[in-house]
C-alpha positions as CSV (number, residue, x, y, z in Angstrom):
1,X,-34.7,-110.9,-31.2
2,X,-31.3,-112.0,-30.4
3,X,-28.4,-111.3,-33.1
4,X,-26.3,-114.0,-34.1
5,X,-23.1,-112.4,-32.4
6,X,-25.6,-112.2,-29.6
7,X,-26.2,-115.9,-29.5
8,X,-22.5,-116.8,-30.1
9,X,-21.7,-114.9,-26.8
10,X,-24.4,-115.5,-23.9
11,X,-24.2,-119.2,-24.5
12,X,-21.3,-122.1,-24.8
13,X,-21.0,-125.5,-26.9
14,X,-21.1,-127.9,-23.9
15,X,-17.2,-129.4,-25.1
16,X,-15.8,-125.9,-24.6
17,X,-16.7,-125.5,-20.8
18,X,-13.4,-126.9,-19.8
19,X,-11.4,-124.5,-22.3
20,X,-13.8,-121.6,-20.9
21,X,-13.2,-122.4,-17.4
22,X,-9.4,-122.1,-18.3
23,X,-9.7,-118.9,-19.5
24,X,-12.1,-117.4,-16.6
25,X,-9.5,-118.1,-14.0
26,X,-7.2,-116.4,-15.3
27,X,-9.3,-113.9,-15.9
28,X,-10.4,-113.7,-12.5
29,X,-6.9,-114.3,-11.3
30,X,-5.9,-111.2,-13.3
31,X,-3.4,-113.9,-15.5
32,X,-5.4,-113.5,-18.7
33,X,-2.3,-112.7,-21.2
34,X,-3.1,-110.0,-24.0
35,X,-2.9,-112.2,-26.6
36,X,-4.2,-115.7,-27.1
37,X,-4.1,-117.9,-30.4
38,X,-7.0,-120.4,-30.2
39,X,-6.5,-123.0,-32.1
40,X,-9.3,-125.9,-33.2
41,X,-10.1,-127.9,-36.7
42,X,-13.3,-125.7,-38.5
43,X,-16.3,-126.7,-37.1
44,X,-15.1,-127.1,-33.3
45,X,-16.5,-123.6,-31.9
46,X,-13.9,-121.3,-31.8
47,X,-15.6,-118.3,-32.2
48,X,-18.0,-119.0,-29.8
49,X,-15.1,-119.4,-27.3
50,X,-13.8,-115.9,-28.2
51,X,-16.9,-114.0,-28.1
52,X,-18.0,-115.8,-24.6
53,X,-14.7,-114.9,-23.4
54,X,-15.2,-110.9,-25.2
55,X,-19.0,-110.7,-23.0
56,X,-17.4,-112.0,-19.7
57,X,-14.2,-109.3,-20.2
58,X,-17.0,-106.8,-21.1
59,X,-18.5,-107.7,-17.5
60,X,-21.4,-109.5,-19.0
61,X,-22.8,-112.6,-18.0
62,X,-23.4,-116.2,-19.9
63,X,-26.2,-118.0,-19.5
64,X,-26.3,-121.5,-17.6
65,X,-28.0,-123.4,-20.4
66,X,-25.4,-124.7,-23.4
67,X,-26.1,-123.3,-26.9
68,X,-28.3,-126.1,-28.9
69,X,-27.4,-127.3,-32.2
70,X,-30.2,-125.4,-33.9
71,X,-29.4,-122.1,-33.0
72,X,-25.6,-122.6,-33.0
73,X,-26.0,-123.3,-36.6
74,X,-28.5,-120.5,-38.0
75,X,-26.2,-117.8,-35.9
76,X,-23.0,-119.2,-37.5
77,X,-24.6,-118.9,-40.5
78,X,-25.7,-115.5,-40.5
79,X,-22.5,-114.3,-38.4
80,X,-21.7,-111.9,-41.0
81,X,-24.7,-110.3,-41.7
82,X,-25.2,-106.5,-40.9
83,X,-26.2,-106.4,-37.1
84,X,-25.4,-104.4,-34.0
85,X,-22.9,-105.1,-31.7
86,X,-20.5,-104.7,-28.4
87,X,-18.4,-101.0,-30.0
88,X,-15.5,-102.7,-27.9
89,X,-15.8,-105.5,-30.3
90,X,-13.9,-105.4,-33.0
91,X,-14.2,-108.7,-35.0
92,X,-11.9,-109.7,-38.6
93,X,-12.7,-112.4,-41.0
94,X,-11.4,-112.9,-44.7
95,X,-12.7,-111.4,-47.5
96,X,-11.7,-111.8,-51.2
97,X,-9.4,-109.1,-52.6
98,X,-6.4,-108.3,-54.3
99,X,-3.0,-108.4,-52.2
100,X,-0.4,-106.0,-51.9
101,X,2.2,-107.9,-53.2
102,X,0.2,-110.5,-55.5
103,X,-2.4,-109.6,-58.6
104,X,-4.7,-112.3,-58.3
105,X,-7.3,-112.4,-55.8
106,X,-8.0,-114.5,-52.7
107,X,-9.5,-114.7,-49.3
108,X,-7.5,-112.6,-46.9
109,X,-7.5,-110.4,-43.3
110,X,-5.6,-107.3,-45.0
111,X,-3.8,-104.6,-44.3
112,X,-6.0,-102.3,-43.9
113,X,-8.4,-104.2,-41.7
114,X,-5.8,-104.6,-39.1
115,X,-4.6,-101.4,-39.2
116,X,-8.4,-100.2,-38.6
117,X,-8.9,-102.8,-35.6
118,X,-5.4,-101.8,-33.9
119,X,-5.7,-98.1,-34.5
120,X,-9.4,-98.6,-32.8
121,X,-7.8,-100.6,-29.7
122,X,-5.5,-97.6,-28.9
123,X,-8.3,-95.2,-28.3
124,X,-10.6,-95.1,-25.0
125,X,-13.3,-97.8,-24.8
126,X,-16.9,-96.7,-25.3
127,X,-18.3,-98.6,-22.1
128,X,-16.6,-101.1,-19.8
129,X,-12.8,-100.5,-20.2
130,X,-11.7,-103.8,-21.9
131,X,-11.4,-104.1,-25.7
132,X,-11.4,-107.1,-27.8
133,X,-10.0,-107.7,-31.4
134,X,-11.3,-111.3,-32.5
135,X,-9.5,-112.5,-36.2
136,X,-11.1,-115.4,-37.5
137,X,-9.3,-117.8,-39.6
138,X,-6.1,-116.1,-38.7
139,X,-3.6,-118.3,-41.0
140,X,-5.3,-116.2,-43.6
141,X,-3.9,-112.6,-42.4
142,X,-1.3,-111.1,-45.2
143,X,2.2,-110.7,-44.8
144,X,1.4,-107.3,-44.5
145,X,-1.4,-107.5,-42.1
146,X,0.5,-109.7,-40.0
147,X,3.2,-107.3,-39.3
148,X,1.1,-104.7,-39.0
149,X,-0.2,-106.9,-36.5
150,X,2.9,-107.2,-34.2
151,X,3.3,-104.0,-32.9
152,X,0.1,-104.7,-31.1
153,X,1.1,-107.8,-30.0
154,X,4.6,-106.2,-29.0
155,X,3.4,-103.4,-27.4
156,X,-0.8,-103.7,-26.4
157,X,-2.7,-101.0,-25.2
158,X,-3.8,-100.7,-21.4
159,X,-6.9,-103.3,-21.3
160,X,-7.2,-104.6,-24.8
161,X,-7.1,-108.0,-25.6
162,X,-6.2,-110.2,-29.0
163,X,-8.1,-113.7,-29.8
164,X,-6.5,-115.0,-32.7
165,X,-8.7,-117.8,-34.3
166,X,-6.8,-120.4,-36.5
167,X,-7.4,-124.2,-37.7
168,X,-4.0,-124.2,-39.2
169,X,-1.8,-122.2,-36.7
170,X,1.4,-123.3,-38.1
171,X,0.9,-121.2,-41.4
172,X,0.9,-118.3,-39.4
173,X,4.4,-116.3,-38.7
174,X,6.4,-117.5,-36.4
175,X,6.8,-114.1,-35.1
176,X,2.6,-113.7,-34.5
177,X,2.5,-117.3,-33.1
178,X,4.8,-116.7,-30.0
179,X,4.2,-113.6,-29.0
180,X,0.9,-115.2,-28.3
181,X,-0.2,-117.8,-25.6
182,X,-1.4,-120.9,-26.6
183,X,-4.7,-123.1,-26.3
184,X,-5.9,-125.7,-28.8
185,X,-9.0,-127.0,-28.6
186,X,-9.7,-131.1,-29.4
187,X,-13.1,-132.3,-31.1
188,X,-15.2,-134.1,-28.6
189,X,-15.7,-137.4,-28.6
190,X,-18.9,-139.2,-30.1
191,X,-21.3,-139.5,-27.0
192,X,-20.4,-135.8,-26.4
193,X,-21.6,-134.7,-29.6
194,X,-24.4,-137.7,-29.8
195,X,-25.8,-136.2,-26.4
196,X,-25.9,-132.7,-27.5
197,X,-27.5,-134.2,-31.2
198,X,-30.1,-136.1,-29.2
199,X,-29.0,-139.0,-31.1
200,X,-26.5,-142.4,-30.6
201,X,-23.1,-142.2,-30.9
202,X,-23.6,-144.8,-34.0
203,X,-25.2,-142.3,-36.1
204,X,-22.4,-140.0,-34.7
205,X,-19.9,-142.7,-36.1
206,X,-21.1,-143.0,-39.4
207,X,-22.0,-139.3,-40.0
208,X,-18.2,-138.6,-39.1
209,X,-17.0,-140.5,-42.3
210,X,-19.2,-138.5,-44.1
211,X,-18.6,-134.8,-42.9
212,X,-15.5,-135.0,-40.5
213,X,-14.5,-134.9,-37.2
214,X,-16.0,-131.4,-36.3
215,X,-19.3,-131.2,-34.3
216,X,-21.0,-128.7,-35.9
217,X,-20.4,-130.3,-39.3
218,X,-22.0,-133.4,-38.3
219,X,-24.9,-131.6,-36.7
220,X,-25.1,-129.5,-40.1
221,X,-24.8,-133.4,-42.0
222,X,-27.4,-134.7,-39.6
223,X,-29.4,-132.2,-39.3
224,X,-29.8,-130.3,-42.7
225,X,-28.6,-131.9,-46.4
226,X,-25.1,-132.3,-45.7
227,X,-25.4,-136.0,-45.8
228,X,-27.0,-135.9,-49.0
229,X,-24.2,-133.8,-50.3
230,X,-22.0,-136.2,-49.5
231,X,-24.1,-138.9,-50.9
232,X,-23.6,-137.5,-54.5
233,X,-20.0,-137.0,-54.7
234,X,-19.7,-141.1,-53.3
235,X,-21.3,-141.8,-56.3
236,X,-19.7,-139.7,-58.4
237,X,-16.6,-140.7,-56.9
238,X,-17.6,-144.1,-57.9
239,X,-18.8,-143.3,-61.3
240,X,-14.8,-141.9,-62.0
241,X,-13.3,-145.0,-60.6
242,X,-15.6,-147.0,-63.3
243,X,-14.9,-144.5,-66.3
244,X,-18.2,-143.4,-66.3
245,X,-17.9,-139.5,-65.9
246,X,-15.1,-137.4,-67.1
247,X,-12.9,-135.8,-63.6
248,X,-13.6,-132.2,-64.9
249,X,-17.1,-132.3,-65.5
250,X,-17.4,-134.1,-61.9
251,X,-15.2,-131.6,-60.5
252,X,-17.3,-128.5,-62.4
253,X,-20.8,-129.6,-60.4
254,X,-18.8,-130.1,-57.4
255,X,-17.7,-126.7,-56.8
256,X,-20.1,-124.3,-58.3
257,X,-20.9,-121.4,-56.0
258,X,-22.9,-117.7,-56.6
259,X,-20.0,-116.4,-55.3
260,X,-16.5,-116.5,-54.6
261,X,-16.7,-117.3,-50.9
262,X,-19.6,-120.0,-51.8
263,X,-17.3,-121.4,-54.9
264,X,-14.7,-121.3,-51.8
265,X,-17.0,-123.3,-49.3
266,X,-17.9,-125.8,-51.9
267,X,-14.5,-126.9,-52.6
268,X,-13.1,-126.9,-49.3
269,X,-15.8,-129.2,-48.1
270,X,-15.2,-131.5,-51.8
271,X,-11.7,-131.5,-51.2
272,X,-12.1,-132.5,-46.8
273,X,-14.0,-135.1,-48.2
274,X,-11.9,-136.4,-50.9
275,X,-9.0,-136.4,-48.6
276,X,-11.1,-138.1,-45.5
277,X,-12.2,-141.1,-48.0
278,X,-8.6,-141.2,-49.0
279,X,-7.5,-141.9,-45.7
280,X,-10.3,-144.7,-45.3
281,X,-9.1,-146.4,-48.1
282,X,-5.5,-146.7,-46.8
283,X,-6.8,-147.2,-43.1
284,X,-9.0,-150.2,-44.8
285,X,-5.7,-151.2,-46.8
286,X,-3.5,-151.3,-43.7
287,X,-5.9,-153.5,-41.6
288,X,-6.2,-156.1,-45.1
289,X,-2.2,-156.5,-44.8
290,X,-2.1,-157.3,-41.9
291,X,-0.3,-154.4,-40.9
292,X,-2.1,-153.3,-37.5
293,X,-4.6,-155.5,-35.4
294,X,-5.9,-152.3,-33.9
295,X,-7.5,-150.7,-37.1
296,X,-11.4,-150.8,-37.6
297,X,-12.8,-149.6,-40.4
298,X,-16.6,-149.6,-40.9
299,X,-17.3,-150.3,-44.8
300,X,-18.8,-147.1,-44.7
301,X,-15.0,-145.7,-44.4
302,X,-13.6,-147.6,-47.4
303,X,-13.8,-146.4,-51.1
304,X,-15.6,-148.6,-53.8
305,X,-14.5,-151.6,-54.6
306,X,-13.8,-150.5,-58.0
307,X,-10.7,-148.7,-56.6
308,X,-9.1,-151.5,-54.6
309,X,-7.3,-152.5,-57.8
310,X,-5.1,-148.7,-56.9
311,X,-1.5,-149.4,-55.7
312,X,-1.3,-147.4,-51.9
313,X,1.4,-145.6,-53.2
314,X,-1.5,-143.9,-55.7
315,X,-3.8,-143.7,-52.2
316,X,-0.7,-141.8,-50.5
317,X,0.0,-139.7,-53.4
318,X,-3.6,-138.6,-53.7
319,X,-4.2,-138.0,-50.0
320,X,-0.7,-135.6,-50.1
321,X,-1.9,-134.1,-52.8
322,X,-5.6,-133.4,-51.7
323,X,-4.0,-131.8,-48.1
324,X,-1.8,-129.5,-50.7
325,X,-4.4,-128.2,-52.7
326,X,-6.6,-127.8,-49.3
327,X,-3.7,-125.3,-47.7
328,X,-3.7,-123.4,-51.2
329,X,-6.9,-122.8,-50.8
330,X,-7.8,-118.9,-51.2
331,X,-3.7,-118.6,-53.1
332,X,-4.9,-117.9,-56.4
333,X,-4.1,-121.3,-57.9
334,X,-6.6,-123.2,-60.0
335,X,-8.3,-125.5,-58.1
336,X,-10.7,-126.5,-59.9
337,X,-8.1,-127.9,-62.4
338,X,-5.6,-129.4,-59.8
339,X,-8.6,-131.4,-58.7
340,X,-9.3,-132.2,-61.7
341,X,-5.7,-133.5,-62.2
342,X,-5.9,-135.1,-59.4
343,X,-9.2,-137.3,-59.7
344,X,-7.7,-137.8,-63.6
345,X,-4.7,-139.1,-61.8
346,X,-6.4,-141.9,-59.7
347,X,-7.8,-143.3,-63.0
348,X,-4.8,-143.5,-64.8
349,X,-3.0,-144.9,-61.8
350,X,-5.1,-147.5,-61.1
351,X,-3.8,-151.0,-61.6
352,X,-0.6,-149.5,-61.8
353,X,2.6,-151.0,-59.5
């Protein structure tokens, strides 16, 4: 039976054949830089990208057939789990500890695993001759991971190669990002993803507004209880906006996890959505005044009507605020009572001028 890295590798998400096709001729062309920052909104398949492109530079082949939604989603799924792999593969990802220079815990690459990786690069390869360091979710490397990252970058060992993975590239230093080349990858467009969902672009559409813009978020919303998810925290949404429910005890169920990394998971996906029904509402407001004859907004998009009575400058507020909170994510701040705040906020806001 196949491992999940396994699965990730032989077989490509039919949107990132252009990107790989890019990469493969420079490969072939011997042009392939040492060190690439791929950059993508969660969701889009960048790790499948990087670990296609770590088989082929390990002389394997990929298969013909693109990877299906089902088995794209149980293998990212179970990506970290204990399994055998490529020993020329050496693959980071965050973790929650303390930092060097901070006492509270959060979701970091450290120190230590990057010295591990790079000290592992410079020795001789176990099989082919090319060696691969993959970090996912790069704009989460430490300050002192990413230094320790740039002597690598400055000075790479004969055959090894980088793949830095990032859905927010800016947050990464400005001395990691150009010593790095450069290739972002764009979400596909609904009849891409409706043809690889076996479904129509209309239930592509409205699944979108639900979940987001990234493919394998809407095949995890269409597929599996995402949807559903999303479902409650509408009403519960709606239930704030009519005094109904207290923000804290909303917020509470909303981002309840086992663990840290779940509790993490939760309120990232809360917060995307908070922020995506945000900007619905202000999309829906802009095309009410008038203000562009080139907006459509599906009701689905708009919040309830209860919230029409909010001033935009409340909408915009809230929407800034729910992209902060999103990029502190994994800092150590209390989330759970800045969105609190924040839902509080809307209610005492609304009607306001």
């Amino acid at each position: 039976m196949s491992s999940p890295v396994d699965i990730l590798s032989r077989r490509l998400l039919p949107w990132l054949e252009p990107p790989f096709r890019k990469l493969e001729a420079a490969r072939l062309a011997g042009r392939l830089g040492h060190a690439w920052l791929i950059a993508g909104p969660a969701g889009v398949g960048k790790l499948n990208l990087a670990l296609a492109l770590a088989r082929r530079l390990f002389g394997g082949e990929l298969e013909r057939d693109a990877l299906d939604p089902g088995a794209a989603l149980a293998a990212m799924a179970a990506r970290y789990e204990p399994q055998d792999r490529h020993p020329d593969l050496h693959w980071l990802y965050p973790s929650e500890r303390k930092q060097e220079d901070e006492e509270k815990e959060k979701a970091s690459v450290s120190i230590d695993q990057v010295r591990t990786a790079t000290d592992a690069l410079t020795l001789t390869a176990h099989r082919s001759g090319a060696k691969v360091l993959v970090i996912e979710s790069a704009e989460l490397l430490s300050r002192g991971a990413a230094n320790a990252l740039l002597k690598t970058l400055e000075e790479p060992t004969p055959n090894s190669y980088l793949l830095l993975l990032s859905q927010q590239p800016g947050s990464l230093p400005p001395t990691v990002r150009s010593r790095c080349q450069r290739l972002v990858l764009p979400t596909p467009d609904d009849d891409a993803v409706a043809a690889w969902l076996a479904v129509s672009p209309t239930v592509v559409r409205e699944a979108r507004y639900a979940v987001g813009d990234a493919p394998l978020q809407i095949a995890a919303g269409i597929r599996g209880e995402l949807l559903t998810k999303f479902s409650k925290l509408e009403s519960d949404l709606t239930a704030i906006s009519e005094d109904r429910l207290d923000p804290l005890s909303i917020v509470q169920s909303w981002i309840k996890g086992e663990t840290k990394a779940e509790t993490r998971a939760e309120t990232e996906l809360a917060l995307s959505w908070l922020q995506r029904r945000l900007h619905g509402a202000l999309r829906a407001r802009l095309a009410e005044s008038g203000g562009s004859t080139s907006v459509t907004v599906p009701p689905a998009a708009t919040l309830h009507n209860a919230w029409r009575a909010l001033p935009a400058r409340a909408l915009f507020d809230e929407y800034d605020r729910a992209e902060k909170l999103l990029n502190l994510l994994g800092s150590g701040l209390n989330i759970e009572l800045a969105l609190a705040a924040m839902l509080n906020a809307l209610v005492v806001n609304r009607g306001r001028s």
